[in-house]
PDB file as gemmi writes it, atoms N, CA and C in Angstrom:
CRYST1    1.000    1.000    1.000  90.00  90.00  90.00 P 1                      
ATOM      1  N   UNK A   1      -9.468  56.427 104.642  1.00  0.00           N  
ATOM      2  CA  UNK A   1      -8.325  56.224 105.522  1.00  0.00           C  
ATOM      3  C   UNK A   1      -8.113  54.737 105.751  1.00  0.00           C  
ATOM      4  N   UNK A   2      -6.566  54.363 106.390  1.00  0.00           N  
ATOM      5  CA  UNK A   2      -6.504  52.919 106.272  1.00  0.00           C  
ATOM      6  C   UNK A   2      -7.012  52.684 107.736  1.00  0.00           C  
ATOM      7  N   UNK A   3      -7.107  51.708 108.233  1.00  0.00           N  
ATOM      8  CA  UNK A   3      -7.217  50.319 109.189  1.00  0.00           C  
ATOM      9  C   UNK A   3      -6.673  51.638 110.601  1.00  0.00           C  
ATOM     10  N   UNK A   4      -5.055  51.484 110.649  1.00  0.00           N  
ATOM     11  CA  UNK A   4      -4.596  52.775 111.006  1.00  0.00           C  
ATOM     12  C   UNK A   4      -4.477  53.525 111.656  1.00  0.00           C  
ATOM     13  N   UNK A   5      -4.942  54.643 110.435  1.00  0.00           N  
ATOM     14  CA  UNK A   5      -5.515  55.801 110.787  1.00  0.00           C  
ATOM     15  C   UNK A   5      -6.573  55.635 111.325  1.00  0.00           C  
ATOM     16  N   UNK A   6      -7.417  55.126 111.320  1.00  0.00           N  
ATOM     17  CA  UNK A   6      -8.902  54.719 112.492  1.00  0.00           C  
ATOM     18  C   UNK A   6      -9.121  54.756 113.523  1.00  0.00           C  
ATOM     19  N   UNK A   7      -7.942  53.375 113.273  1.00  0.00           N  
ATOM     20  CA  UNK A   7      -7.663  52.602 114.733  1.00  0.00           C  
ATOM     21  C   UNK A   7      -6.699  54.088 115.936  1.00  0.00           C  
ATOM     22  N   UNK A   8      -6.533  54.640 115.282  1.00  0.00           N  
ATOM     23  CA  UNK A   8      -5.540  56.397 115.523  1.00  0.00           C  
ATOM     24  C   UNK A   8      -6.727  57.353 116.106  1.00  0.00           C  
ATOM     25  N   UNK A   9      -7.306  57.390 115.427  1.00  0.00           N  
ATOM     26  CA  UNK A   9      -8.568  58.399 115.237  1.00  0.00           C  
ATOM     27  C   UNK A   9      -9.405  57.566 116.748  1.00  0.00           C  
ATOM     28  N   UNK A  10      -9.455  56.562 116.746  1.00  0.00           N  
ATOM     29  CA  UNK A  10     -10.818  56.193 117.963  1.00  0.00           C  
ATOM     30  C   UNK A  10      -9.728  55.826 119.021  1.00  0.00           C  
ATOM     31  N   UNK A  11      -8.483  55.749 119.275  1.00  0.00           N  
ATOM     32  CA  UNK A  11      -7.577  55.269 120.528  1.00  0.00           C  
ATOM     33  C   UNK A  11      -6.278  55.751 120.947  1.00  0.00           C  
ATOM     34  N   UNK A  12      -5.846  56.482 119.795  1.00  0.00           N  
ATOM     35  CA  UNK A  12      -4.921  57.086 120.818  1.00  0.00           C  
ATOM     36  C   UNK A  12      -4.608  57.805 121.635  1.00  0.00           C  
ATOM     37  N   UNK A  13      -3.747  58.020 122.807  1.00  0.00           N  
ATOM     38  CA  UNK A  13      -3.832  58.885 123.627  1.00  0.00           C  
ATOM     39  C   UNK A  13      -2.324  59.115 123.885  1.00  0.00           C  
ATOM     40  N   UNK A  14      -1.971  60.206 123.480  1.00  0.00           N  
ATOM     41  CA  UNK A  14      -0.926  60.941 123.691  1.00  0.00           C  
ATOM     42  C   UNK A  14      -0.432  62.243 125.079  1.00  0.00           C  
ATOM     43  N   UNK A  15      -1.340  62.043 125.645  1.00  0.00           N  
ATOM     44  CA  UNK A  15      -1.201  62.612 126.741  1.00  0.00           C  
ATOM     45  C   UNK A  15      -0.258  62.575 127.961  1.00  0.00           C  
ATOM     46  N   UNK A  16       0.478  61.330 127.668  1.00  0.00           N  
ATOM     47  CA  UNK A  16       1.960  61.458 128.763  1.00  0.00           C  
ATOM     48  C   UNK A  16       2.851  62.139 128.250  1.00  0.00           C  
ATOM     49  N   UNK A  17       2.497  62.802 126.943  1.00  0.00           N  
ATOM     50  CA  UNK A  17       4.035  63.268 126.427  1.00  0.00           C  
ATOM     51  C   UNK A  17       3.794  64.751 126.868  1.00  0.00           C  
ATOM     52  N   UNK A  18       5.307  65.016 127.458  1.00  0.00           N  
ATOM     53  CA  UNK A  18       5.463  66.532 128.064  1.00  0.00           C  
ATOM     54  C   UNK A  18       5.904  67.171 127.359  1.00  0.00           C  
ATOM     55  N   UNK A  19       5.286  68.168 127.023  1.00  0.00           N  
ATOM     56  CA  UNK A  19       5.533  69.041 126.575  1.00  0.00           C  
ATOM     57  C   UNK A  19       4.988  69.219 124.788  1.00  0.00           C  
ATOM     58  N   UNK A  20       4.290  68.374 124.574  1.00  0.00           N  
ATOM     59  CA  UNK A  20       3.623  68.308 123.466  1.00  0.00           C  
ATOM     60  C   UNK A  20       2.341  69.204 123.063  1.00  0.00           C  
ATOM     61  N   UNK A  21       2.097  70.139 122.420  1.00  0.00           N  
ATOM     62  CA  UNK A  21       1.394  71.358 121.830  1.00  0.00           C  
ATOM     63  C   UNK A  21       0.865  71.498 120.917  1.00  0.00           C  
ATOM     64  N   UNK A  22       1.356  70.324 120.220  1.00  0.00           N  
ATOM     65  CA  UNK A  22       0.046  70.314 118.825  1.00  0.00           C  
ATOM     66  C   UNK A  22       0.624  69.074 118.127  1.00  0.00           C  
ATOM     67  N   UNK A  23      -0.504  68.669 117.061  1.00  0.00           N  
ATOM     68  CA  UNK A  23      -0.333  67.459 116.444  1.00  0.00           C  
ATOM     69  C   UNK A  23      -0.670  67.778 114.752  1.00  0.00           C  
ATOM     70  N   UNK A  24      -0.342  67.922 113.578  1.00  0.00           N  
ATOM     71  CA  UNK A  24      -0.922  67.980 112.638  1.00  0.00           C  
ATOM     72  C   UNK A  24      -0.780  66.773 111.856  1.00  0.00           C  
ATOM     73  N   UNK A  25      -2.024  65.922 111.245  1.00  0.00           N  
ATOM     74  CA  UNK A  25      -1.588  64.981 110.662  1.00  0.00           C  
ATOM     75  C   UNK A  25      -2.107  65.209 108.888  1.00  0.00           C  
ATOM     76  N   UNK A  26      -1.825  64.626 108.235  1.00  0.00           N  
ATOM     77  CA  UNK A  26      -2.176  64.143 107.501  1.00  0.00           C  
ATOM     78  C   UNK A  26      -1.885  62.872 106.306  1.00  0.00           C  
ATOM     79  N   UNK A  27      -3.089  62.898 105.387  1.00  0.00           N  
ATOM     80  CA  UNK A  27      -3.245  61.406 104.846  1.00  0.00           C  
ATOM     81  C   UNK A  27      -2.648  61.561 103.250  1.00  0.00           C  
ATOM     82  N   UNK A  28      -2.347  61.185 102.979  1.00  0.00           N  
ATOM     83  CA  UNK A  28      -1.116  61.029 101.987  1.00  0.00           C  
ATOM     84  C   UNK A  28      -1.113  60.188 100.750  1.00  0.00           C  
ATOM     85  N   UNK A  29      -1.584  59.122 100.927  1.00  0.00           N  
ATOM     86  CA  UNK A  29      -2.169  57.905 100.011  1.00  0.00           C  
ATOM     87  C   UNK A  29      -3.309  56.746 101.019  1.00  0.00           C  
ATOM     88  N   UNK A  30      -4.185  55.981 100.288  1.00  0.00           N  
ATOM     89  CA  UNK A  30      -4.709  54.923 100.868  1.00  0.00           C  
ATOM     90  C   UNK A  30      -3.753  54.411 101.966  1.00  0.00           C  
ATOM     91  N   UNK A  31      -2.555  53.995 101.845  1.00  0.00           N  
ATOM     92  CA  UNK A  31      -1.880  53.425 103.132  1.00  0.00           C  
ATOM     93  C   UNK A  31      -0.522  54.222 103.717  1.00  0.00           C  
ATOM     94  N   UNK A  32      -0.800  55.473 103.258  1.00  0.00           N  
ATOM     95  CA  UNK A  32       0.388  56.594 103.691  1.00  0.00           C  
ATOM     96  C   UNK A  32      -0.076  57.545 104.362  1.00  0.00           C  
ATOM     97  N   UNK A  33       0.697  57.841 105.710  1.00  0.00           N  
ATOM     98  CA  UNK A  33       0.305  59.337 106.278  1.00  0.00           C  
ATOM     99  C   UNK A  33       1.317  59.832 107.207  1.00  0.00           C  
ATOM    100  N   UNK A  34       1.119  60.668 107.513  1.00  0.00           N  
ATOM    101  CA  UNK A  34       2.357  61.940 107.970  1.00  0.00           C  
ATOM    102  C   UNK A  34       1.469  62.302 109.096  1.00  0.00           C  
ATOM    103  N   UNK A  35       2.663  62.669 110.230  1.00  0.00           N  
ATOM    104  CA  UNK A  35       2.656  63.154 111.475  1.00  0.00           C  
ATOM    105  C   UNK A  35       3.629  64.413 111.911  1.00  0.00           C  
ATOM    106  N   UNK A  36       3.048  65.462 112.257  1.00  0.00           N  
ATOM    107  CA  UNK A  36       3.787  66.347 112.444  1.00  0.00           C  
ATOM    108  C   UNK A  36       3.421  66.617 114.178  1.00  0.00           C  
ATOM    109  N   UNK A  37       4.535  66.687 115.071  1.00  0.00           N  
ATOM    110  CA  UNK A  37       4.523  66.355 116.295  1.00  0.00           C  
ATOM    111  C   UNK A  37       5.293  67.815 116.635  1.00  0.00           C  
ATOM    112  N   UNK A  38       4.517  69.238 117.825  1.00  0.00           N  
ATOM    113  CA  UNK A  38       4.904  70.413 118.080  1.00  0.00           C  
ATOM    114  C   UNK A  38       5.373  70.486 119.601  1.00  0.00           C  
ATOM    115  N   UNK A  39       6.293  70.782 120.207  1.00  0.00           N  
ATOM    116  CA  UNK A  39       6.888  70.837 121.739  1.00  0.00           C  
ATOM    117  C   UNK A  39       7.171  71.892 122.233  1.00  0.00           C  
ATOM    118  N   UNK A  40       6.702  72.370 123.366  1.00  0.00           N  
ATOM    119  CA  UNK A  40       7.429  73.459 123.946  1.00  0.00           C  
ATOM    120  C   UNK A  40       8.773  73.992 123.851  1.00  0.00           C  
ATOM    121  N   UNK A  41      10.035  73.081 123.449  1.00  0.00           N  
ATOM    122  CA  UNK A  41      10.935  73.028 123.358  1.00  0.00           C  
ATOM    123  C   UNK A  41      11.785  72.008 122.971  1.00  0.00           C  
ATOM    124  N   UNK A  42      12.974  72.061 122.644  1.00  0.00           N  
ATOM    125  CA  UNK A  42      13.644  71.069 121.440  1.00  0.00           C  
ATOM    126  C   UNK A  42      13.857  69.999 122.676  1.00  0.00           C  
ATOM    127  N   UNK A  43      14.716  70.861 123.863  1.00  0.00           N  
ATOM    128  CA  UNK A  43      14.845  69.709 124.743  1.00  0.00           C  
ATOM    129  C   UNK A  43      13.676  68.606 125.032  1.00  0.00           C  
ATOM    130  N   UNK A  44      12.342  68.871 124.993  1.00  0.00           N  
ATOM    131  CA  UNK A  44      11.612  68.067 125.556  1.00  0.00           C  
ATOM    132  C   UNK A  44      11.046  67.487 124.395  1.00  0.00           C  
ATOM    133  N   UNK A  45      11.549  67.655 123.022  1.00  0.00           N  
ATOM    134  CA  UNK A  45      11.204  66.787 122.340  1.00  0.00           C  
ATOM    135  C   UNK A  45      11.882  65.571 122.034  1.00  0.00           C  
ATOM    136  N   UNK A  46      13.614  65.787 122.742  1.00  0.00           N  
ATOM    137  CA  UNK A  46      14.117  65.025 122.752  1.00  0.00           C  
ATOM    138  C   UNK A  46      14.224  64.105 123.787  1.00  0.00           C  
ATOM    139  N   UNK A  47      13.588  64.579 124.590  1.00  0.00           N  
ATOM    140  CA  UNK A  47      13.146  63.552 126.186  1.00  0.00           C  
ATOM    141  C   UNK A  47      12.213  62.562 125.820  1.00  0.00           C  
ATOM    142  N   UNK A  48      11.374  62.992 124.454  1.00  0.00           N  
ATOM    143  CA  UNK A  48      10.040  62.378 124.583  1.00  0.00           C  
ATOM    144  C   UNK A  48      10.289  61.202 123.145  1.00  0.00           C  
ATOM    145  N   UNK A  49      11.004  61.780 122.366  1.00  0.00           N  
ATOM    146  CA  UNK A  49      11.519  61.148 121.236  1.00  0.00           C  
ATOM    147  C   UNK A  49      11.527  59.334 121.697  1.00  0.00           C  
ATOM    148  N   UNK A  50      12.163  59.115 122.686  1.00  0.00           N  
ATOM    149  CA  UNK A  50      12.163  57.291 122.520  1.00  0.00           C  
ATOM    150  C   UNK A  50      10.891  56.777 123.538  1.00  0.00           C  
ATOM    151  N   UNK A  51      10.296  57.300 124.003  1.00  0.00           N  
ATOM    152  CA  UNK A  51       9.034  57.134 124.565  1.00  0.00           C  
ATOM    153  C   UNK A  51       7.855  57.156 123.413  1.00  0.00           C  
ATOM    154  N   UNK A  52       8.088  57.882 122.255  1.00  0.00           N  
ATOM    155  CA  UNK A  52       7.105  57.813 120.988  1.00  0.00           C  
ATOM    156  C   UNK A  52       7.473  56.625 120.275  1.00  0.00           C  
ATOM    157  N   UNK A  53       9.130  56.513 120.123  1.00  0.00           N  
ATOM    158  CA  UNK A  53       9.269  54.908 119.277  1.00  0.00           C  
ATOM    159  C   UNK A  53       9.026  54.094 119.846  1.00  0.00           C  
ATOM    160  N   UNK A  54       9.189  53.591 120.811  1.00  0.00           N  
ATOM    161  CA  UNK A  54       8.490  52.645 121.759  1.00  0.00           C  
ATOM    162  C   UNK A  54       7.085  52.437 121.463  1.00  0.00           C  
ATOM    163  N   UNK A  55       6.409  53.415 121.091  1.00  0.00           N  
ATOM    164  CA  UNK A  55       4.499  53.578 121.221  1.00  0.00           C  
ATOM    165  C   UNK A  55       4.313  52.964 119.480  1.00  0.00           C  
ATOM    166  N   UNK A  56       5.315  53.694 118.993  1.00  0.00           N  
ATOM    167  CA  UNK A  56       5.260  53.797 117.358  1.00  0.00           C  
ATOM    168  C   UNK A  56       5.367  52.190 117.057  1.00  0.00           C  
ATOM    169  N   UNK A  57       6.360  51.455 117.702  1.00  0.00           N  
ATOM    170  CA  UNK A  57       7.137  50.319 117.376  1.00  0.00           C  
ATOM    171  C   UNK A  57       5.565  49.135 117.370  1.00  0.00           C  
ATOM    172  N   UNK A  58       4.986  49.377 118.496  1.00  0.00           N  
ATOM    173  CA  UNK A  58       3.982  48.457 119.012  1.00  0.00           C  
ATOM    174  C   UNK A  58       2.344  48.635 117.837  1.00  0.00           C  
ATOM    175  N   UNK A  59       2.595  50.401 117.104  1.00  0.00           N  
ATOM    176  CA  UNK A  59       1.685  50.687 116.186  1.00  0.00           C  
ATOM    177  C   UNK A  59       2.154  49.882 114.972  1.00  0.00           C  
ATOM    178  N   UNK A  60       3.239  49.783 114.730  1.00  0.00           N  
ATOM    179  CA  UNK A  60       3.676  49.167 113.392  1.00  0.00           C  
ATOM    180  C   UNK A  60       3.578  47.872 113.361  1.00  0.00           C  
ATOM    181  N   UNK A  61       3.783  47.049 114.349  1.00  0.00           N  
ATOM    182  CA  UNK A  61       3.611  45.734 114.624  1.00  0.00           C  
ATOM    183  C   UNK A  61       2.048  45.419 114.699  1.00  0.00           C  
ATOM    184  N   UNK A  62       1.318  46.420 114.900  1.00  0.00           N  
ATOM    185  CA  UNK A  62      -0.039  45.928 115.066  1.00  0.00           C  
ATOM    186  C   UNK A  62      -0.853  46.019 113.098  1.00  0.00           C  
ATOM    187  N   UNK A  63      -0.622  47.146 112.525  1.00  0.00           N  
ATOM    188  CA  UNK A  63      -0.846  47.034 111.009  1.00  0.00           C  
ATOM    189  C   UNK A  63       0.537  46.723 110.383  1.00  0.00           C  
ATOM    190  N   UNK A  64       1.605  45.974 110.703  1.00  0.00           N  
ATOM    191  CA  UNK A  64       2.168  46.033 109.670  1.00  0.00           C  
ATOM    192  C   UNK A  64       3.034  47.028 108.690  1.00  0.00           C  
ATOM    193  N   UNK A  65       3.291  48.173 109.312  1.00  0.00           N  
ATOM    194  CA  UNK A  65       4.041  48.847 108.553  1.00  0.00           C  
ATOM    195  C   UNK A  65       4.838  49.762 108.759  1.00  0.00           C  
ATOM    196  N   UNK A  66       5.408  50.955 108.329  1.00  0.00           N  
ATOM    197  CA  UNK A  66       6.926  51.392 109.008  1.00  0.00           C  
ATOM    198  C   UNK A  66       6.509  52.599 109.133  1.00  0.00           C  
ATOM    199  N   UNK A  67       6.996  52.505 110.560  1.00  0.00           N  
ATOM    200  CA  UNK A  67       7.309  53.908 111.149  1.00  0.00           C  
ATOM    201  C   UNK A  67       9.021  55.002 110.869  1.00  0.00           C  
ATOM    202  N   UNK A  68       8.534  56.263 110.620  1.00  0.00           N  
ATOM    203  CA  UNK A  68      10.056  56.737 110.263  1.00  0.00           C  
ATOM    204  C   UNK A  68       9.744  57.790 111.401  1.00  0.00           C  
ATOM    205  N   UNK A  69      11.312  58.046 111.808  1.00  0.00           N  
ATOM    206  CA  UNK A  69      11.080  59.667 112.390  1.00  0.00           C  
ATOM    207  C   UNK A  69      11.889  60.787 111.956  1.00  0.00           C  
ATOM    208  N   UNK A  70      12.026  61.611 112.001  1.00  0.00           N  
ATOM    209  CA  UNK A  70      12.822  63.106 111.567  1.00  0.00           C  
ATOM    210  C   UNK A  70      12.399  64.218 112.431  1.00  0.00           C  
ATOM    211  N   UNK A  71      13.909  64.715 113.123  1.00  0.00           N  
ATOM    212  CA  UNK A  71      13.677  65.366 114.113  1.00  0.00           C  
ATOM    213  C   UNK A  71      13.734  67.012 113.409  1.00  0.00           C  
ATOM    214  N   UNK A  72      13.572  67.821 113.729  1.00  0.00           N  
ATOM    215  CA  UNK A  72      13.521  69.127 113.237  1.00  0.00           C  
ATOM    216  C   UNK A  72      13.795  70.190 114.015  1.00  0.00           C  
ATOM    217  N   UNK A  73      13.417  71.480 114.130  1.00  0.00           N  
ATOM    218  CA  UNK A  73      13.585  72.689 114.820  1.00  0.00           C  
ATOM    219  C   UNK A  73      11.904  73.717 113.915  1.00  0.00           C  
ATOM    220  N   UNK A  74      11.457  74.285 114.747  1.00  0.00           N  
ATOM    221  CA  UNK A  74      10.271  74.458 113.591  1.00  0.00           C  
ATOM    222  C   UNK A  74      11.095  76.443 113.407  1.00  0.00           C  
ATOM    223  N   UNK A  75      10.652  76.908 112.547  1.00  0.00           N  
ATOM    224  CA  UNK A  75      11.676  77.940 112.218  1.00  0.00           C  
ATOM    225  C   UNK A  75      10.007  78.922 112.167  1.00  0.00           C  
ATOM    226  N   UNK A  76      10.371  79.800 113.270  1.00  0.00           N  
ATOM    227  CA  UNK A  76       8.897  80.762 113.844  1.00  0.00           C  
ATOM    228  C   UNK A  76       8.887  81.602 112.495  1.00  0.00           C  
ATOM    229  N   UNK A  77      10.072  82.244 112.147  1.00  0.00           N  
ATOM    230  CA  UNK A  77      10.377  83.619 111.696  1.00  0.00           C  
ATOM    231  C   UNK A  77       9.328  83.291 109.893  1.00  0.00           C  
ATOM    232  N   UNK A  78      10.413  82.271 109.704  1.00  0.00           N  
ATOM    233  CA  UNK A  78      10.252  81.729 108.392  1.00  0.00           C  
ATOM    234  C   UNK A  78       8.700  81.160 108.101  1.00  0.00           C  
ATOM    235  N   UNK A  79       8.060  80.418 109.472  1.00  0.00           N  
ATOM    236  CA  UNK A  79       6.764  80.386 108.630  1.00  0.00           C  
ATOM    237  C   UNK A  79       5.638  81.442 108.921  1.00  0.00           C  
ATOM    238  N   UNK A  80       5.909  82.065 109.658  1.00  0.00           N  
ATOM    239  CA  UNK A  80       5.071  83.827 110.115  1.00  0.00           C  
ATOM    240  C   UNK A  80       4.813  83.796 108.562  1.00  0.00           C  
ATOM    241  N   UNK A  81       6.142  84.582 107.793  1.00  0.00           N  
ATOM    242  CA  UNK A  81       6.347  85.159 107.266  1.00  0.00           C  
ATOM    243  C   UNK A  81       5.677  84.555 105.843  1.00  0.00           C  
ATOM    244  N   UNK A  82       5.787  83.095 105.799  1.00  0.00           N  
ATOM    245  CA  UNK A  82       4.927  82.849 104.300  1.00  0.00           C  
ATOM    246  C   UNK A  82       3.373  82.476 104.895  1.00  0.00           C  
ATOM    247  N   UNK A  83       3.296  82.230 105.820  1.00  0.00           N  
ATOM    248  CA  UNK A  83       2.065  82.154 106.451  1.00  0.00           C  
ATOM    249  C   UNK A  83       1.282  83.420 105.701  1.00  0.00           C  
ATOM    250  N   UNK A  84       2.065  84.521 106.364  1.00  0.00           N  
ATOM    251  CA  UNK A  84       1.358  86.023 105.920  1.00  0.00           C  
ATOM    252  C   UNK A  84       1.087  86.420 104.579  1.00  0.00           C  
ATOM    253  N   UNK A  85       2.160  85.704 103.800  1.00  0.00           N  
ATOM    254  CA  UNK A  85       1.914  85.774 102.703  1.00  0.00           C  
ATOM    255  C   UNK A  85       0.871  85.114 102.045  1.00  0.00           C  
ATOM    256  N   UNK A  86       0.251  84.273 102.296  1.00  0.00           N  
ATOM    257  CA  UNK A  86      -0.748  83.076 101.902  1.00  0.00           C  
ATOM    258  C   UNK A  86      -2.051  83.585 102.376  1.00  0.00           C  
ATOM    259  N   UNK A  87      -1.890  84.455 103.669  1.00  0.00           N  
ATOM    260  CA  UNK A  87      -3.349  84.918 104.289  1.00  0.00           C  
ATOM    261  C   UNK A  87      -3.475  86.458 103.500  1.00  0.00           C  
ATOM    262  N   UNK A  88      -2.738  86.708 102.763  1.00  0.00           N  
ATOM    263  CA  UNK A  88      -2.556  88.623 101.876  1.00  0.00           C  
ATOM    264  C   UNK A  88      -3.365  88.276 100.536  1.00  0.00           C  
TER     265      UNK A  88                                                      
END                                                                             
């Protein structure tokens, strides 16, 4: 893992964000990785949305490199369903 992800792994704390329910990350290349960020609800992900770039902005400035975001809707039905298929 890079510099980072480490520095991620031993300090961050995400705990002011409301409504936040799960985190999945993963590592992608030596200096690439992905964040998948889960909310009680769309509204409160959008409450929390510029309170993360703000956090993000100060992570990128500290290694150097770019933060992206992409907002989503997570679709229950659709991943049940290949979920189930993958656990059959």
């Amino acid at each position: 893992m890079g510099v980072g992800h480490d520095w991620a792994e031993n300090n961050a704390d995400l705990t002011w964000v409301k409504g936040l329910t799960k985190v999945d990350t993963f590592h992608i290349a030596p200096d690439k990785g992905m964040a998948i960020y889960f909310f009680r609800s769309t509204e409160q992900a959008k409450q929390s949305l510029p309170r993360l770039k703000e956090f993000f902005v100060r992570y990128a400035e500290m290694f150097e490199c770019r933060v992206n975001f992409e907002f989503g809707a997570f679709n229950t039905t659709l991943s049940e369903k290949l979920t189930s298929q993958a656990k059959g």
